[in-house]
N, C-alpha and C positions, 0 to 999 in steps of 0.2 A: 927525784923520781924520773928515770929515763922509759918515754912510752913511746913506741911508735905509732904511726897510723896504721900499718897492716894491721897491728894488734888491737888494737881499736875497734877496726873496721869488722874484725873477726869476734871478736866480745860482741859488739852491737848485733852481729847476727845471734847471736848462741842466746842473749839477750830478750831479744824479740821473742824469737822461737820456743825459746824452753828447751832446747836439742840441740846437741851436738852434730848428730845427724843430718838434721835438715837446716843447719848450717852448713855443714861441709857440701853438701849439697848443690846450696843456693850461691856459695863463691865458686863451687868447681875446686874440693880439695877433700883431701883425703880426712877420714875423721880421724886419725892419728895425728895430724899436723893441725887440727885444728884445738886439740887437745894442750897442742906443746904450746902455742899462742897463746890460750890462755893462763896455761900454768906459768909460762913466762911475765905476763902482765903480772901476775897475784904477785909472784916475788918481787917485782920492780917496785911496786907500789905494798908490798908485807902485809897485804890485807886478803882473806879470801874472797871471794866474788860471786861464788854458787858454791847451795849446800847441796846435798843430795838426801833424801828422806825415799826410800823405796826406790824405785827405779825413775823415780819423777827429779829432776833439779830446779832449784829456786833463786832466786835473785837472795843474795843477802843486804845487809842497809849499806854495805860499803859498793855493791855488785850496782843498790837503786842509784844510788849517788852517781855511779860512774857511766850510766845508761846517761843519764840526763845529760852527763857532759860531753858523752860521747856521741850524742843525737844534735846535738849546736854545732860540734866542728866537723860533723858532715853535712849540717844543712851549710854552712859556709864555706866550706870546702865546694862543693855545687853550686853555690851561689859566685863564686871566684872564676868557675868552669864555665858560669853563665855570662861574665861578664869580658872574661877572653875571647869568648864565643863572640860577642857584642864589635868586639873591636877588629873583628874578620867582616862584619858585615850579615847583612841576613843572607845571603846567598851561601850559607854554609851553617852548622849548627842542630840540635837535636830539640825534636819537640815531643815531652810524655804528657801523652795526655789517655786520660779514665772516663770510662763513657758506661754512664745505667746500660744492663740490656738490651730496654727498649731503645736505645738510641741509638745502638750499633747498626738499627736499619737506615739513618741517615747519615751517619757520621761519617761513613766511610765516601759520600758522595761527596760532602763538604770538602772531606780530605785532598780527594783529585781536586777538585778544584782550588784549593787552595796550591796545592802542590804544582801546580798547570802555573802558578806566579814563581814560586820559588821551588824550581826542580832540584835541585841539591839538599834543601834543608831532607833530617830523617827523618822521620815518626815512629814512634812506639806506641800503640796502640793497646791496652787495656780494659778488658771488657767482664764488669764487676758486679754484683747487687748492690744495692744500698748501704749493707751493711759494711761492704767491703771498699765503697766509695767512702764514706766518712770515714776509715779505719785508713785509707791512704792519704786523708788531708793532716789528718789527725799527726801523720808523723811523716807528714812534708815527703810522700816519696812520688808525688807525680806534679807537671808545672799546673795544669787544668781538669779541671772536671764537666764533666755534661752531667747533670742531671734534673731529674722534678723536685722542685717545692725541696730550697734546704732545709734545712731547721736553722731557725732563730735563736736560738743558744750556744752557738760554737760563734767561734771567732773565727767566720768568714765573709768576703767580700763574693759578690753576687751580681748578676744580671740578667732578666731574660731576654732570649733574641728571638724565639721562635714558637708558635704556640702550640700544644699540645692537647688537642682531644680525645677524651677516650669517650668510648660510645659501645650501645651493649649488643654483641653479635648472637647471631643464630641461622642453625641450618636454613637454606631457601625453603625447604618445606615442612617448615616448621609453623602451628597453627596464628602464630603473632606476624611471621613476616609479612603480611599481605596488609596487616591492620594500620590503621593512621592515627597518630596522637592516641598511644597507648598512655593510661592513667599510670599512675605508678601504684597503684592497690592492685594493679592486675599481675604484678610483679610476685607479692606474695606469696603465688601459689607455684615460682617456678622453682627449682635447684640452679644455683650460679658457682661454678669451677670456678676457684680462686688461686689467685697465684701464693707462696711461702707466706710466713710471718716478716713483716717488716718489710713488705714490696712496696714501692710508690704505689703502683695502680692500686694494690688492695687496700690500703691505709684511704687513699680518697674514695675509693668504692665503698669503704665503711664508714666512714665520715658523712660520705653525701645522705644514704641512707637512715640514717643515724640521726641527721639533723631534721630529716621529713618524718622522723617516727616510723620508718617504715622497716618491716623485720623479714628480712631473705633468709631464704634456706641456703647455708652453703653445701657442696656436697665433694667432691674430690679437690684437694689439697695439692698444688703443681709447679712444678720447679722455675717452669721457662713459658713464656708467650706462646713456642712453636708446640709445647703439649696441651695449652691450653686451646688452642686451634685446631690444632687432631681430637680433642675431645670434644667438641662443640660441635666439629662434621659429623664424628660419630654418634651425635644425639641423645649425649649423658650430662645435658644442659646448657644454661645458657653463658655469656663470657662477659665480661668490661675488657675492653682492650685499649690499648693506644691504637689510633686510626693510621699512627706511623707502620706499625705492624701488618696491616690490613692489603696492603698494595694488589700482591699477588691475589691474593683469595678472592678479593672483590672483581678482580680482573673477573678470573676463570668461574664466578656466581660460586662456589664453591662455601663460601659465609655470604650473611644478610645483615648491614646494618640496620634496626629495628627501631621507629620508629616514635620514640617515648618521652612522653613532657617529662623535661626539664635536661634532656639531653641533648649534643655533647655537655659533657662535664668539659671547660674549659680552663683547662692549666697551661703551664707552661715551661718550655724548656732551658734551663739556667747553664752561664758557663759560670765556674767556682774556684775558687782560688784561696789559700791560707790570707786573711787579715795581714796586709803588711809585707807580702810575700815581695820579692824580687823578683820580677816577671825577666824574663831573659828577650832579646829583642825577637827572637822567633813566638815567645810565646804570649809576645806583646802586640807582635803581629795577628797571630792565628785569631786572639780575641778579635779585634780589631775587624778582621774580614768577621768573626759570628754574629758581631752587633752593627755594622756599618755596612757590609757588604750590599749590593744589589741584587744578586742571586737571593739571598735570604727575604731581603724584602718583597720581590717579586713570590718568593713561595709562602709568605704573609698573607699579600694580597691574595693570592688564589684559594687558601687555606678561609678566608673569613667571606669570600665567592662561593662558598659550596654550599 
């Protein structure tokens, strides 16, 4: 069996995607040539590898087989890219890392600073939901993760470095902002904007709830923190946010954090990584500064001062 890597490289996508299309796409090639890739693979190896059933194609058992094997000699191929990288020194070298939404309001400050050490290394920054952070550890395409609260069911390695409050916002003149140690019965009767299915914030927003017996109205269904922000000025109810989010708003009074037993909900912010993963020296670093750093800990302390 004579296979190349290109060919590989080019099944793995077609693979992934279910499309030829948005494979030729994602390498930057023509879907003519992405076609002859594969039909050249199937004959090298006399097996087909996708069927087609309507306009839709399928992995076949020879197509699943060959995903598996073609998903290891790219994570080691990368891992070999990580370790050349290693023997140049950290003052050179690429760091990907995937960050929850919410955390794109801090991450990127961490980044300068980090970067202000080691100005030559790159970054590639990705800025994903939940669903889409586990869907990249899951097949090894980023070094790190930022996110809340992983799940204890996959096979990964974990740590938190920085804590994560969310807390419930409302317009400044709005009839709770003024109140002190609101009950949580008083909650009851409000409408609370929530963000999609499967968000951190909304998963412990309903959990928290949940475990005090207490039943919220939810009422509009919202993609992003910054729509959830615009509808809570606009006074079509109340919000859980991360207090990472909050910065500006609370500047300009323009949101009210609200005063309510049992709040902040205190979580916290994780950096994540595949079980066993091969950390490249940049991205052995970047941990390194998110859990050891002195910047971090000083916005620890100020974070548990408020």
């Amino acid at each position: 069996m004579h296979v190349t890597l290109r060919q590989l490289q080019v099944f793995e996508a077609v693979a992934r995607h279910l499309s030829y299309t948005r494979a030729a796409e994602e390498l930057y090639l023509t879907q003519p040539a992405v076609s002859i890739q594969v039909r050249q693979l199937e004959e090298s190896i006399e097996l087909p590898l996708f069927e087609q059933i309507g306009k839709k194609i399928y992995l076949t058992e020879a197509g699943e087989e060959l995903q598996r094997y073609s998903r290891r000699i790219a994570e080691q191929l990368a891992e070999a890219e990580s370790v050349m990288e290693e023997l140049k020194g950290l003052h050179r070298g690429q760091l990907n890392i995937t960050v929850a939404t919410t955390a794109n309001y801090f991450v990127p400050g961490l980044l300068a600073a980090f970067n202000k050490r080691y100005h030559d290394v790159k970054v590639a920054l990705d800025v994903t939901n939940r669903e889409g952070l586990l869907k990249q550890l899951e097949l090894n395409e980023t070094d790190l993760v930022i996110m809340g609260r992983p799940p204890h069911d996959r096979d990964l390695e974990f740590e938190p470095f920085r804590e994560n409050p969310l807390v419930i916002v409302a317009p400044p003149s709005h009839p709770l902002a003024r109140s002190k140690r609101i009950p949580l019965s008083k909650l009851a009767s409000q409408t609370f904007l929530v963000r999609e299915r499967g968000s951190g914030t909304r998963i412990a927003m309903e959990r928290f709830f949940r475990e005090r017996g207490i039943h919220v109205k939810t009422g509009m269904e919202l993609g992003s923190n910054e729509a959830v922000k615009q509808s809570v000025q606009a006074h079509l109810g109340l919000g859980l946010l991360s207090q990472d989010t909050l910065t500006m708003e609370l500047k300009l009074r323009q949101l009210k954090i609200l005063d309510v037993e049992g709040f902040p909900i205190m979580r916290h912010w994780y950096v994540v990584h595949r079980r066993g993963k091969r950390l490249s020296s940049v991205a052995q670093a970047f941990k390194g500064f998110l859990l050891d750093d002195a910047y971090v800990r000083k916005h620890k302390a100020q974070i548990r001062a408020q």
